[in-house]
N, C-alpha and C positions, 0 to 999 in steps of 0.2 A: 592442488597444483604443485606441493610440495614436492613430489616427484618427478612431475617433468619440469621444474628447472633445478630439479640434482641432477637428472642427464643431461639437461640441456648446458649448465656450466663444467660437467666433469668432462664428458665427451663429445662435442659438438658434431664431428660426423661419424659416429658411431649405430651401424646399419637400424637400430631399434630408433634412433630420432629421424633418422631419414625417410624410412617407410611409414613407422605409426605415429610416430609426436608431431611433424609438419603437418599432417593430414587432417591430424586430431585440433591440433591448433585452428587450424582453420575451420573445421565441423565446428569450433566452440566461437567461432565469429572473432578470432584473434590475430587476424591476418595481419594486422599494423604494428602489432607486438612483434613478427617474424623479422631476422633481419637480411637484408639483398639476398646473402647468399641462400639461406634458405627458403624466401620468396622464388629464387630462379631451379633451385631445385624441387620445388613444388610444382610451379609449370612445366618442369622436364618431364616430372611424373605425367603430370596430364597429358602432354604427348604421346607421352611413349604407353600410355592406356589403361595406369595403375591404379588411377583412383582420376573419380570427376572434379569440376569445382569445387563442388562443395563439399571435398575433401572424402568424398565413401568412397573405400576400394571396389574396383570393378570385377574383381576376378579372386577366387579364395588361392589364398597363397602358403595355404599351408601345406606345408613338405611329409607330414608323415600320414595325410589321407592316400597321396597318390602312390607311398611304399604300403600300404595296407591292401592297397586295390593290385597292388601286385603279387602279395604275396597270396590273396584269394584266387586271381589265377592261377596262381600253381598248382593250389588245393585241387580244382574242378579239373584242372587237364588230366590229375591223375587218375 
């Protein structure tokens, strides 16, 4: 855990704790360690469809499958 609280004290909302260190916190049953503000940014996530309670993302969010799947289209139209 040495690393997530060197992110957690150097950068607090810096997009890699917001997405994956709250999430993960909570998949590791750490929820009482988190404080308000990232508690309520946790349930924002769950609203808004990012990941369930128990902290799994719901949807792959990584950026360079959906620029791969584009550049294969271009290959086959030609």
């Amino acid at each position: 855990m040495k690393l997530m609280n060197l992110i957690r004290e150097t950068q607090r909302k810096c997009g890699m704790w917001l997405n994956v260190g709250i999430p993960y916190m909570v998949k590791k049953g750490k929820w009482e360690e988190l404080e308000d503000l990232e508690k309520t940014e946790f349930i924002k996530g769950v609203k808004d469809g990012k990941w369930d309670k128990k902290g799994n993302h719901l949807k792959d969010n990584n950026p360079y499958k959906q620029k791969i799947n584009k550049l294969n289209e271009d290959d086959e139209n030609e």
